[in-house]
MIMI-132047 format. One line per field, with one value per residue: residue in three letters; residue number from 1; x, y, z of N, C-alpha, C in turn. Coordinates in Angstrom, 1 decimal, m for minus. Layout:
// MIMI-132047
aa = (ALA, ...)
i = (NUM, ...)
n_X = (X, ...)
n_Y = (Y, ...)
n_Z = (Z, ...)
ca_X = (X, ...)
ca_Y = (Y, ...)
ca_Z = (Z, ...)
c_X = (X, ...)
c_Y = (Y, ...)
c_Z = (Z, ...)
This chain:
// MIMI-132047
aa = (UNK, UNK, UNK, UNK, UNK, UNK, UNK, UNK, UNK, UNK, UNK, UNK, UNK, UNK, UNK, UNK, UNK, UNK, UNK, UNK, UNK, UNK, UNK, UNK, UNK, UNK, UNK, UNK, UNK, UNK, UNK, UNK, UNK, UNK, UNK, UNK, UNK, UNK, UNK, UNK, UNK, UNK, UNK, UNK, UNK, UNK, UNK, UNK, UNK, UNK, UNK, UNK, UNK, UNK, UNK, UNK, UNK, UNK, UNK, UNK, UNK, UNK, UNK, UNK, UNK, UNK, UNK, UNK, UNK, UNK, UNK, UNK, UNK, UNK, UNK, UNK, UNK, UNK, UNK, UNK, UNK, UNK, UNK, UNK, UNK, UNK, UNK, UNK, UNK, UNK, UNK, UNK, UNK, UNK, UNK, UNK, UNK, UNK, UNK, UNK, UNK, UNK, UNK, UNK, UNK, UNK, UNK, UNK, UNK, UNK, UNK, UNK, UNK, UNK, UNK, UNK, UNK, UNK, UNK, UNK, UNK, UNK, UNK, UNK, UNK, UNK, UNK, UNK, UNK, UNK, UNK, UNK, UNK, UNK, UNK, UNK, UNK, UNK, UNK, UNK, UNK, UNK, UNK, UNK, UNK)
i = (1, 2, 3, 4, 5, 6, 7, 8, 9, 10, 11, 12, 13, 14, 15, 16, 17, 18, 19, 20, 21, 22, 23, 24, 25, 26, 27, 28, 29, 30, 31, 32, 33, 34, 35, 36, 37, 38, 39, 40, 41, 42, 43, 44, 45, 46, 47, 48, 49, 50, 51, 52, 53, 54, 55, 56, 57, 58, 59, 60, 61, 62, 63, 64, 65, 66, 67, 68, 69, 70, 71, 72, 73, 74, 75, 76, 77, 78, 79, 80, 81, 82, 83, 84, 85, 86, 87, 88, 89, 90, 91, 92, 93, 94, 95, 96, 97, 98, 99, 100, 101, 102, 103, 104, 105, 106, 107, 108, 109, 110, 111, 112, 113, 114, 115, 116, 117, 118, 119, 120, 121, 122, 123, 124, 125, 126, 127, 128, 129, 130, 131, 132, 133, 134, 135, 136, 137, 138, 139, 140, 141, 142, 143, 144, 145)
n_X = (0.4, 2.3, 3.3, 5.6, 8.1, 7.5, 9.2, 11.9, 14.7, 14.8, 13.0, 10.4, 11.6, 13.2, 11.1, 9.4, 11.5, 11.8, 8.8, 9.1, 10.6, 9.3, 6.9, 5.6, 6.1, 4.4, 2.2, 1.5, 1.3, m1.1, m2.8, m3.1, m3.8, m6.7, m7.8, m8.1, m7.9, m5.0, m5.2, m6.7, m7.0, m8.1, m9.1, m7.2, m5.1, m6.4, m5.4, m3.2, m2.8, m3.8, m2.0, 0.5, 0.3, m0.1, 2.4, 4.0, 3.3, 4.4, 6.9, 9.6, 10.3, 9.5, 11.5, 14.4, 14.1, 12.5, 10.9, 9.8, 8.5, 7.3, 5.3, 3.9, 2.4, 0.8, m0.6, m1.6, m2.8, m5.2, m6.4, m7.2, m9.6, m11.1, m11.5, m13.5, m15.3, m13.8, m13.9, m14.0, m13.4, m11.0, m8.4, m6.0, m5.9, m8.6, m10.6, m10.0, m10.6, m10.7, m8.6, m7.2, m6.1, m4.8, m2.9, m1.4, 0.1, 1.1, 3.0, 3.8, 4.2, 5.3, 7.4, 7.4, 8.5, 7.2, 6.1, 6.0, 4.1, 1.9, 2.4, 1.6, m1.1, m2.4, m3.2, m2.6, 0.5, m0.1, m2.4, m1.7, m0.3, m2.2, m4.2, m2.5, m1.4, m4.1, m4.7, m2.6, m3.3, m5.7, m5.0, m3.8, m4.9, m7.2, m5.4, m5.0, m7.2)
n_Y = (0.4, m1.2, 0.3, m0.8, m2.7, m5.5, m7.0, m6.5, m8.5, m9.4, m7.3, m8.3, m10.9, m9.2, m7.7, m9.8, m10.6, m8.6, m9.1, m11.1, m10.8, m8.5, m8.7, m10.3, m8.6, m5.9, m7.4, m8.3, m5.4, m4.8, m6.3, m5.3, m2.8, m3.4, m5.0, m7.4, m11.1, m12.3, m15.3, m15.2, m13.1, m12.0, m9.3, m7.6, m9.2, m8.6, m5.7, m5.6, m7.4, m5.4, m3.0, m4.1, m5.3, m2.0, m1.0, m2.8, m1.7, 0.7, m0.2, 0.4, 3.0, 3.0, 1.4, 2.1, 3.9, 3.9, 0.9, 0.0, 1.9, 2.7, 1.0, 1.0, 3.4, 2.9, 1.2, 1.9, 4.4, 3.3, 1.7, 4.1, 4.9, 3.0, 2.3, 2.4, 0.2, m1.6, m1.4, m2.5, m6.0, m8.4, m7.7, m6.0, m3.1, m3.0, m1.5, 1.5, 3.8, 4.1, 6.3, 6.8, 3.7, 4.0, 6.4, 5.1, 2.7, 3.4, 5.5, 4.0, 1.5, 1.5, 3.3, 5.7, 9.6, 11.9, 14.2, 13.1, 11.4, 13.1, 14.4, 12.7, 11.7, 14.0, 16.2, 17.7, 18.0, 18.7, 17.1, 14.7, 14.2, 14.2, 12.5, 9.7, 9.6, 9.6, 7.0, 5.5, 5.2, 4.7, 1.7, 0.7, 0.9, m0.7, m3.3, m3.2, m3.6)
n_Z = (m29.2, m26.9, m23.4, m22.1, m23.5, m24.1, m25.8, m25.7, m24.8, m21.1, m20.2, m18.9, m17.2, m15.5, m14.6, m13.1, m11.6, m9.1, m8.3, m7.1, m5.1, m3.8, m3.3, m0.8, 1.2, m0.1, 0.0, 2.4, 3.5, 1.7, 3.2, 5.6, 5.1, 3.8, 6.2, 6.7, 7.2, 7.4, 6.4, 4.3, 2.5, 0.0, m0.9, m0.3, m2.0, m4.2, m4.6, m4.4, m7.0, m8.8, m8.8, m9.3, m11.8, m12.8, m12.0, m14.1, m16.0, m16.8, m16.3, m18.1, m17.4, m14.6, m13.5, m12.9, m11.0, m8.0, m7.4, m5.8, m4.0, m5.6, m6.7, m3.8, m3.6, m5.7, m4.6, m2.1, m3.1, m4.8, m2.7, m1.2, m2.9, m2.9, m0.3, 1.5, 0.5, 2.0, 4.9, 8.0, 8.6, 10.6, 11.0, 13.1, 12.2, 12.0, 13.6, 12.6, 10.6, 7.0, 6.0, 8.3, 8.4, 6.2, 7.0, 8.7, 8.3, 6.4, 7.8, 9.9, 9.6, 7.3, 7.3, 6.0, 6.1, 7.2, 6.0, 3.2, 2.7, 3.8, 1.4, m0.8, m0.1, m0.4, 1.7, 4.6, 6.8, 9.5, 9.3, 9.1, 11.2, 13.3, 12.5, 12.7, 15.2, 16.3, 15.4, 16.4, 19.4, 19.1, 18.3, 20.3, 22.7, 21.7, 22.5, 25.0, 25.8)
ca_X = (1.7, 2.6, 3.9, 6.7, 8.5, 7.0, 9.7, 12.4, 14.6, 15.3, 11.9, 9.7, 12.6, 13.9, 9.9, 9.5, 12.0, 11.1, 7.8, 9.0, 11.5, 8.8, 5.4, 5.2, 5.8, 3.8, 0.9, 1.3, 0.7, m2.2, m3.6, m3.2, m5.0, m7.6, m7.6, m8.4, m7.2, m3.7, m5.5, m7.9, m6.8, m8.9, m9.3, m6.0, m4.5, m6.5, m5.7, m2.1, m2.5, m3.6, m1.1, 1.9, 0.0, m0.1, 4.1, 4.5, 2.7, 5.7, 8.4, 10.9, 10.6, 10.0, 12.7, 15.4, 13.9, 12.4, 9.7, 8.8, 7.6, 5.9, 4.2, 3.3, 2.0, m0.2, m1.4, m2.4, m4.2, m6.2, m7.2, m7.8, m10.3, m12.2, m11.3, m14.8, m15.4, m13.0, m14.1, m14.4, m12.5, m10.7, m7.3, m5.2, m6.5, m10.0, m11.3, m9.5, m11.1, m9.7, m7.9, m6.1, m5.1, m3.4, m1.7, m0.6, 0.9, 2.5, 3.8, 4.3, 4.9, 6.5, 8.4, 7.2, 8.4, 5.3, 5.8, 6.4, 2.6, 1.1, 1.7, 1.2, m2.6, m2.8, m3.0, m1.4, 1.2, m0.6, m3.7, m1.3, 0.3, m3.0, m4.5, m1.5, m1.6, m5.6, m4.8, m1.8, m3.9, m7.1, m4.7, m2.6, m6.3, m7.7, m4.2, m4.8, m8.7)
ca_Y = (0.2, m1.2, 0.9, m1.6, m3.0, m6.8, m7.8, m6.7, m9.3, m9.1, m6.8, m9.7, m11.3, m7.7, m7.4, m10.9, m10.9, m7.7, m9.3, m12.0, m10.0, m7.5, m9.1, m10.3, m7.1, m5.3, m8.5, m7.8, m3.4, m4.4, m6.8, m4.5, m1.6, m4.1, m5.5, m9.1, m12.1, m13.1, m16.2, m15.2, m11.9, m11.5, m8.2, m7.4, m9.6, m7.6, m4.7, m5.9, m7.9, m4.2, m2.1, m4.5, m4.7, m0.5, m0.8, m3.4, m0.6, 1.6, m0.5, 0.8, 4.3, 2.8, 0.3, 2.9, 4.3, 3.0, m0.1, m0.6, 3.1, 3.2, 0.0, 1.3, 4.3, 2.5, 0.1, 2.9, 5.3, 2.0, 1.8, 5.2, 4.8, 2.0, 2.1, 2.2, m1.2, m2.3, m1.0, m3.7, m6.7, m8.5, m7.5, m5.2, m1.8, m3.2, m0.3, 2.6, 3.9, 4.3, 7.6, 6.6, 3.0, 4.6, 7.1, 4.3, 2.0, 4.6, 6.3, 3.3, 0.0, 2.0, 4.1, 7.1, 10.5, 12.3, 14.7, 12.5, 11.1, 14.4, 15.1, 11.2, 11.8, 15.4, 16.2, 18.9, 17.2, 18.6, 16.3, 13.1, 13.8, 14.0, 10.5, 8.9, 9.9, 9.1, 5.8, 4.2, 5.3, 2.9, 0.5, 0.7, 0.7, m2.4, m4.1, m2.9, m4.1)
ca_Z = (m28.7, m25.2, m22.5, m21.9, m24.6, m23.8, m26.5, m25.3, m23.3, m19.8, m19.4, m17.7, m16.2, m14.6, m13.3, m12.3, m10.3, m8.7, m7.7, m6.5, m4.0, m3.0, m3.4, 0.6, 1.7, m0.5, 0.6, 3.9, 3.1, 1.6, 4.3, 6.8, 4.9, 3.8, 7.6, 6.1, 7.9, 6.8, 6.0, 3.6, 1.6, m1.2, m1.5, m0.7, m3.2, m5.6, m4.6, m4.9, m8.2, m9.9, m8.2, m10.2, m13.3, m13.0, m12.6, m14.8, m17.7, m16.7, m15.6, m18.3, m16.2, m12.8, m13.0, m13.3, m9.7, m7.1, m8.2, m4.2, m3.7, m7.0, m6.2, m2.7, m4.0, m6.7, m3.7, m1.1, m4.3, m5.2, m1.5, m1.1, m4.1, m2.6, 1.0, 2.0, 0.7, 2.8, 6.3, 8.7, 8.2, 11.8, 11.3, 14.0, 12.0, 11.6, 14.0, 11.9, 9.1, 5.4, 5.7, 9.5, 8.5, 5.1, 7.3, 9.8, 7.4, 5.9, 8.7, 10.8, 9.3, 6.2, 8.0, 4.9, 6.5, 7.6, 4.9, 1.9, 3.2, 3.1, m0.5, m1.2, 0.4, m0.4, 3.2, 5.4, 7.6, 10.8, 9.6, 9.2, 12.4, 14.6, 12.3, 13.0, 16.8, 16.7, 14.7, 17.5, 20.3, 19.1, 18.1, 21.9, 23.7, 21.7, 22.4, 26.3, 26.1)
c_X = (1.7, 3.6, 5.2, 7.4, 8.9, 8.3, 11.2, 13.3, 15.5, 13.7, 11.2, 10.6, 13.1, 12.3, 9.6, 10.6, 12.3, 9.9, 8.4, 9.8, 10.2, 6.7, 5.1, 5.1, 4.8, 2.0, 0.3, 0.9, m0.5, m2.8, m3.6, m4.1, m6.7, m8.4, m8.3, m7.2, m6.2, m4.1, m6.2, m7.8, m6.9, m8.7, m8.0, m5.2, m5.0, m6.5, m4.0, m2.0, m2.5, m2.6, 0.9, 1.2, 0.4, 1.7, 4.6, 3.9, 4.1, 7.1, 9.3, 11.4, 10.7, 11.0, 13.8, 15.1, 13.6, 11.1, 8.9, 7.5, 7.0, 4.5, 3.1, 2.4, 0.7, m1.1, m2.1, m3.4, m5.5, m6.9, m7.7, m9.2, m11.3, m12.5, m12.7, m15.3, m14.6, m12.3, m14.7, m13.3, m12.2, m9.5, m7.1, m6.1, m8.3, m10.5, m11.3, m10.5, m9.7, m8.5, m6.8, m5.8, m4.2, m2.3, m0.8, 0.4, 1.7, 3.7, 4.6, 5.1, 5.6, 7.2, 8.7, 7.2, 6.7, 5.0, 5.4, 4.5, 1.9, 1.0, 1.6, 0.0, m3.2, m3.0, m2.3, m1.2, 0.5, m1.4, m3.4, m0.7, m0.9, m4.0, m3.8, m1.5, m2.9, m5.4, m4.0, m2.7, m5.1, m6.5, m4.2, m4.2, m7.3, m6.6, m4.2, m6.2, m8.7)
c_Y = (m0.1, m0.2, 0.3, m2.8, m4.6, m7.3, m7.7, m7.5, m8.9, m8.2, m7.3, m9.9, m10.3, m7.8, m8.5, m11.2, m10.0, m8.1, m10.5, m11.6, m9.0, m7.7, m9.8, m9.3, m6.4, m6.2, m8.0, m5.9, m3.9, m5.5, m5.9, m3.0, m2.3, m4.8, m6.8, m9.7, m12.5, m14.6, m16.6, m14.1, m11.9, m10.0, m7.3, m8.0, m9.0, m6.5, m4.3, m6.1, m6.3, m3.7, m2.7, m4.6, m3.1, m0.6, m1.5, m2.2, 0.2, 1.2, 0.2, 1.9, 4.1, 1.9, 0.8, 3.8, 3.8, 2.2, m0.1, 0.7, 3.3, 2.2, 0.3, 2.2, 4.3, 1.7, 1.1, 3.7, 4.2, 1.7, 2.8, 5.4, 3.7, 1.4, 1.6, 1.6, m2.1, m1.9, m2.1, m4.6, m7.4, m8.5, m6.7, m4.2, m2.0, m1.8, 1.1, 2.8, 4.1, 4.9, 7.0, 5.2, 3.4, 5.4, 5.8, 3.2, 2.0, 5.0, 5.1, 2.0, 0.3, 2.7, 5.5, 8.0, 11.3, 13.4, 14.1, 11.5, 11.7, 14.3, 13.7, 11.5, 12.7, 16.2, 16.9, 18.1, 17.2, 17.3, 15.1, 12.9, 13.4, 12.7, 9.6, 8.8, 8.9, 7.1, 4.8, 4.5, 4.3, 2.2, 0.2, 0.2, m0.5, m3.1, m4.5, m3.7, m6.1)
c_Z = (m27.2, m25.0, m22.5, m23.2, m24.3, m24.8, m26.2, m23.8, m22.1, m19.1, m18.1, m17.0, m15.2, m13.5, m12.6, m11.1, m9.1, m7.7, m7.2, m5.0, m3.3, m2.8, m1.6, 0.9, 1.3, 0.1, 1.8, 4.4, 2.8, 2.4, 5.1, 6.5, 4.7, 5.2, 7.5, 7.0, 6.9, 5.9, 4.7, 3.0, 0.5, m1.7, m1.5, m1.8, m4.6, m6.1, m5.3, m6.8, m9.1, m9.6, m9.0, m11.3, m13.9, m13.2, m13.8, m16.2, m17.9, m16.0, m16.4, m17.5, m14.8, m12.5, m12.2, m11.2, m9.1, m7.4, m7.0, m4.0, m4.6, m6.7, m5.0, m3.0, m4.9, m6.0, m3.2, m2.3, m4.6, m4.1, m1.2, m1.9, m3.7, m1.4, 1.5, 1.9, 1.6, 4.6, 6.9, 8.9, 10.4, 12.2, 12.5, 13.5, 11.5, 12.1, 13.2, 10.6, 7.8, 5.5, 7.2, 8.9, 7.0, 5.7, 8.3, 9.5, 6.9, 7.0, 9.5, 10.5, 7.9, 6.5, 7.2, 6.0, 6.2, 6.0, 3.4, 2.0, 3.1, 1.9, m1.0, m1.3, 0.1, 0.8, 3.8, 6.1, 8.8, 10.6, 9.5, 10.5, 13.3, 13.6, 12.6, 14.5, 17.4, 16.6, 15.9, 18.7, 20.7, 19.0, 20.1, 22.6, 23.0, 22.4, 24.3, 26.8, 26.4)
């Protein structure tokens, strides 16, 4: 049995047009964790492409709430999970490792309360405040270099 009742209509159409509204944004989340050139996001795009497959299993329940934050949440776990292939790169958070550009993402360019990032990460708040701290400071001192 599928997850999502593929036959029912409006399903697709409801997620399609979902991805089509939130799929840059979500692009641009996972370039910047992946720290791939805007040009050339491979591994971000497939970090993405799983991350809406995963919603699309559970759209009938994530519809009904929020699709961005479920998505987001399915993107960062999927990086979290493979981060360490994707150290390096020549984006802005290239320097950062895994765990600070997840929090900085979050914290900064998602604007996720510090808390709601903790229990996202598993993470006591102190240890996302002082990655987040560590994380704008390399970024501020490349930017100054």
């Amino acid at each position: 049995m599928w997850p999502v009742d593929v036959h029912r209509p409006g399903t697709y159409a409801e997620f399609e047009a979902y991805v089509a509204g939130a799929a840059g944004r979500l692009l641009h989340v996972a370039v910047l964790l992946t720290a791939e050139p805007l040009e050339e996001p491979a591994a971000a795009r497939r970090l993405l492409a799983g991350a809406l497959a995963r919603t699309y299993a559970q759209w009938r329940r994530v519809r009904r709430d929020d699709p961005y934050d479920h998505t987001r949440r399915e993107l960062c776990a999927a990086f979290a999970r493979t981060g360490r292939r994707h150290h390096g790169g020549r984006g802005l958070l290239a320097p950062l490792g895994p765990l600070e550009r997840l929090v900085l993402v979050l914290r900064v360019y998602e604007g996720v309360a510090e808390e709601v990032t903790a229990a996202q990460l598993g993470l006591p708040a102190e240890r996302v405040r002082a990655l987040c701290a560590r994380g704008v400071a390399a970024v501020r001192s490349r930017e100054a270099a």
